[in-house]
C-alpha positions as CSV (number, residue, x, y, z in Angstrom):
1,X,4.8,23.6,28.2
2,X,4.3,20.7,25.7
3,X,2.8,22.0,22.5
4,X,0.5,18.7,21.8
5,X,-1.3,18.0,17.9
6,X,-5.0,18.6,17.7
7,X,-7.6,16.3,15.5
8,X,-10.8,17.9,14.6
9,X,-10.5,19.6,17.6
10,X,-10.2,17.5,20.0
11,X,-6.6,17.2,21.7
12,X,-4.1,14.5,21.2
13,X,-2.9,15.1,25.1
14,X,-2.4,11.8,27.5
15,X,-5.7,13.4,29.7
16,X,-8.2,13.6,26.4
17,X,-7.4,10.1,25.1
18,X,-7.5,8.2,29.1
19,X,-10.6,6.3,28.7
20,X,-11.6,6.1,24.5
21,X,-11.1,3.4,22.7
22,X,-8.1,2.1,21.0
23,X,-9.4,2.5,18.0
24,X,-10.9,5.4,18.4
25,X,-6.8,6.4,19.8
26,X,-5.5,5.1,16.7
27,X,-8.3,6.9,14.0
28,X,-7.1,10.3,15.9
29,X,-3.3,9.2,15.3
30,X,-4.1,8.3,11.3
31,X,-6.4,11.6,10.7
32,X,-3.5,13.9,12.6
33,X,-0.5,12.3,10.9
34,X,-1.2,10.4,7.9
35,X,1.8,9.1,6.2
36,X,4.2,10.6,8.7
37,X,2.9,7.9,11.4
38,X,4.6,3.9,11.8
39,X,3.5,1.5,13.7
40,X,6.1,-0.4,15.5
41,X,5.9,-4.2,15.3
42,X,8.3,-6.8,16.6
43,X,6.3,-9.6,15.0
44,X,7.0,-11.4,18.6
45,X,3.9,-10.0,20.4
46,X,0.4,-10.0,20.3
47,X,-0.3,-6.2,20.8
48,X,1.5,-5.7,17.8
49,X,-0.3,-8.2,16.2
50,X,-3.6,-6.2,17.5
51,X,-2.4,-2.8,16.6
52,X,-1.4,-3.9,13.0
53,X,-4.6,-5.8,12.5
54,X,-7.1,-3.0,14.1
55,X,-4.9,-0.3,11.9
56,X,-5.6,-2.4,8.4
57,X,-9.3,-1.8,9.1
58,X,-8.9,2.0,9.1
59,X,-6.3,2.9,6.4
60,X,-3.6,0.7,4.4
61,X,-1.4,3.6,4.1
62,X,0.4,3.9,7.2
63,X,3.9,1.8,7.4
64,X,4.3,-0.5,9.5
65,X,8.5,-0.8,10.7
66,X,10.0,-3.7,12.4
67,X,13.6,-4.2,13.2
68,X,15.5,-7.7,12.0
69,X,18.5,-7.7,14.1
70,X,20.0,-10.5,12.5
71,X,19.5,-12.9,15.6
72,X,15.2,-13.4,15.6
73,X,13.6,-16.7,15.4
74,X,13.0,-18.4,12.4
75,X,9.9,-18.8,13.2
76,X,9.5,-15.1,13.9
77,X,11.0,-13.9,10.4
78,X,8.9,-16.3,8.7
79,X,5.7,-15.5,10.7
80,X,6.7,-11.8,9.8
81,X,6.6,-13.3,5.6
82,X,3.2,-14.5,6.4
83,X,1.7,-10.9,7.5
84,X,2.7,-9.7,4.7
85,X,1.1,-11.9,2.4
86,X,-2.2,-11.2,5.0
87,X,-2.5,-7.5,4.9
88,X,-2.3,-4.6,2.9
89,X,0.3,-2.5,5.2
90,X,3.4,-1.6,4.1
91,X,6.1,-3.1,6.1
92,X,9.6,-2.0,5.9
93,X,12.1,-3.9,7.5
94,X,15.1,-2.4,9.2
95,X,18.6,-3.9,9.8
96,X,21.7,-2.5,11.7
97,X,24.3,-0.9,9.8
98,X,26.6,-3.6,10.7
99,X,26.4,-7.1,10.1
100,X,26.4,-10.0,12.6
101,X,30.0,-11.3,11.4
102,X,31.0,-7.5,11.6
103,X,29.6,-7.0,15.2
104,X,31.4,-10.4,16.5
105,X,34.7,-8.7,14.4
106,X,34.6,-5.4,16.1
107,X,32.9,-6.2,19.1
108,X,33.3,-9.9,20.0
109,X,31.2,-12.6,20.3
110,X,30.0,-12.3,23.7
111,X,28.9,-8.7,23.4
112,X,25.1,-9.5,23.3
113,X,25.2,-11.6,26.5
114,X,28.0,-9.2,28.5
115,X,26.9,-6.1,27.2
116,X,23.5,-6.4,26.0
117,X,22.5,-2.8,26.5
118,X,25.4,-2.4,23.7
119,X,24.4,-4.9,21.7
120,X,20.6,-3.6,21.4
121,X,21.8,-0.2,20.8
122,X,23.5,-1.3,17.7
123,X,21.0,-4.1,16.4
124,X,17.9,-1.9,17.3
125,X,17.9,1.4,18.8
126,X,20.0,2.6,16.1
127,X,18.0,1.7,12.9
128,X,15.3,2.3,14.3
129,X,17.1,6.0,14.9
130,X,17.5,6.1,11.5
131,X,14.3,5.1,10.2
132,X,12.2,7.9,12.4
133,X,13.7,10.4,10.3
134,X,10.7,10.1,8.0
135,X,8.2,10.1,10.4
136,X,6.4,12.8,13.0
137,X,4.7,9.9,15.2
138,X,4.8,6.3,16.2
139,X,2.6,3.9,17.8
140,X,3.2,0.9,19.9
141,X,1.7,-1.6,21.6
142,X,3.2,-1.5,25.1
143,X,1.0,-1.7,28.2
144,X,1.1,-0.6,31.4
145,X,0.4,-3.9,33.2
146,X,3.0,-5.7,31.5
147,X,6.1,-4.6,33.8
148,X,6.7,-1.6,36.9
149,X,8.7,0.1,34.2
150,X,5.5,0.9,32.2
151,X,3.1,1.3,34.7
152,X,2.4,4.8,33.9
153,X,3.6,5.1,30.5
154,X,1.1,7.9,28.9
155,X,-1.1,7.4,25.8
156,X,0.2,10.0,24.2
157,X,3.6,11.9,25.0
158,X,6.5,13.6,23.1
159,X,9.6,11.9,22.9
160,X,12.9,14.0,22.0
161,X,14.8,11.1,21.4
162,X,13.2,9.9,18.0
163,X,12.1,14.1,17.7
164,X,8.1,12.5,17.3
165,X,5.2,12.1,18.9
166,X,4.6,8.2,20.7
167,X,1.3,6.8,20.6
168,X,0.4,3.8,22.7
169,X,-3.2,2.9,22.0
170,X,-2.9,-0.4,24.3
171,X,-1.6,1.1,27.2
172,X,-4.3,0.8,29.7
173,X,-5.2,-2.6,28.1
174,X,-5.0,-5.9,30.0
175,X,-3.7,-9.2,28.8
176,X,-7.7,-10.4,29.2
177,X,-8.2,-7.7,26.5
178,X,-5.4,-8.7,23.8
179,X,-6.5,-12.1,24.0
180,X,-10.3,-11.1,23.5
181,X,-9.5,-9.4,20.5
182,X,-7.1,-12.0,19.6
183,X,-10.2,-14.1,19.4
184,X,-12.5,-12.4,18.4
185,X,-10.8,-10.8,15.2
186,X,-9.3,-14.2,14.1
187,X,-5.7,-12.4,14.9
188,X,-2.2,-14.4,14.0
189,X,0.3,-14.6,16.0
190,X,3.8,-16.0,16.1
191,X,3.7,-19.8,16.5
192,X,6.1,-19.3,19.5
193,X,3.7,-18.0,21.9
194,X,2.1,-21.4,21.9
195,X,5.7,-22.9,22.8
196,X,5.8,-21.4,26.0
197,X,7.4,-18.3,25.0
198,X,5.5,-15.3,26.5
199,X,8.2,-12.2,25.5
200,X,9.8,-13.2,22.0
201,X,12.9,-11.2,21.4
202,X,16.2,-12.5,19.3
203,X,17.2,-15.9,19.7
204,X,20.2,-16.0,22.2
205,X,18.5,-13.9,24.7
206,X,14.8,-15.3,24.9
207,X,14.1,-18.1,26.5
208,X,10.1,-19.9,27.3
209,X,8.7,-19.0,30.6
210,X,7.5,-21.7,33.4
211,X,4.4,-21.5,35.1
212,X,3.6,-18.6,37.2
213,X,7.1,-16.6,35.9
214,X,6.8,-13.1,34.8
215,X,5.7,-13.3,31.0
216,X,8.7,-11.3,30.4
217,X,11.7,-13.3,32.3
218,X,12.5,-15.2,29.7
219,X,14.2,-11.8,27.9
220,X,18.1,-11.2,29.2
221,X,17.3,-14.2,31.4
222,X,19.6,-14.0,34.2
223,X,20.3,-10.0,34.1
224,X,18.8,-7.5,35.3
225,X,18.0,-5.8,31.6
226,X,14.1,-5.9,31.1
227,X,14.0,-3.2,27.9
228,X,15.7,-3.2,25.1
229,X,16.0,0.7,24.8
230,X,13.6,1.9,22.2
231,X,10.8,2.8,25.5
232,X,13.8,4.9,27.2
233,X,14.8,8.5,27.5
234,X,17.6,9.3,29.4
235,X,18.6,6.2,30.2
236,X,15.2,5.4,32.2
237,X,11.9,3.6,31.0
């Protein structure tokens, strides 16, 4: 059976945390792990944007991690410049061992659009491999409503993969919610979104949305890829 953390008590487990707030989800996570827990942030989103803003109002110790794959947005690297002038949270960012001009040496040049699964192994599964060596737990902001793959991701789960525990505070969340707190909390969020951009992801494979698309079809448009591998385990979602 699944050995799962305790805080003050009170279990960590996916059936203790249904129904708390976020919050009150990410205070557990800090008080359990400390230093040894990232946040994940893509800097494309805004449930990273309200994970990284809620966390700043409970601790600026915890690192925040986000991967530059060598092809994001300039907006998004520069909206990324800007956090970091905002808040106190440590952000470290990580890049893949190879370069762009090595990948298109090795590789080719069409390896991101033929074999994309590759592609984000190398640019982002892989750092991001490396960089939960230092680390026991990570949270993210997925949700459950945003695609069938994640419908029934749990809070809280153990993921042998990365060899750490996965918090996702925002999972039972709705987009109704992110926005809400968006407003309310005065939250920033990558000029894209307000381009028609729903899902920001590097620039060759993201593309803006038209009205009443999935939010995320503008990733891998024209595939059938709608992850780029850091939510899967064996090969599934």
């Amino acid at each position: 059976m699944e050995q799962v953390p305790m805080v003050g008590g009170v279990s960590l487990s996916p059936e203790c945390l249904e129904g708390i707030s976020a919050r009150e989800i990410l205070e557990r996570a800090v008080a359990e792990y400390g230093d040894r827990l990232a946040l994940s942030v893509s800097f494309g989103g805004a449930e990273g944007m309200v994970l990284l803003d809620m966390l700043s109002r409970v601790t600026d110790e915890v690192r925040v991690l986000t991967i530059d794959t060598g092809f994001l947005f300039r907006e998004t690297v520069e909206f990324r410049e800007e956090v970091e002038r905002r808040y106190r949270l440590p952000v470290e960012v990580l890049r893949p061992a190879l370069s762009v001009e090595e990948q298109v040496r090795r590789y080719g040049e069409g390896l991101r659009g033929c074999q994309p699964d590759i592609c984000c192994q190398i640019r982002k599964v892989e750092p991001f491999e490396r960089a939960m060596q230092d680390y026991d737990a990570w949270m993210t902001g997925i949700r459950r409503e945003q695609t069938p793959t994640r419908s029934r991701i749990p809070i809280f789960s153990w993921g042998e993969r990365f060899g750490a525990a996965k918090v996702s505070p925002l999972a039972a969340w709705t987009a109704e919610d992110v926005d809400e707190y968006v407003r309310e909390n005065d939250v920033p969020l990558n000029p894209l979104l307000s381009m028609g951009y729903k899902s920001i992801g590097c620039e060759p494979q993201t593309r803006p949305v038209g009205e009443g698309e999935d939010p995320r079809a503008g990733r891998w448009s024209g595939s059938e890829k709608t992850e780029c591998g850091l939510h899967w385990a064996g090969g599934r979602s």
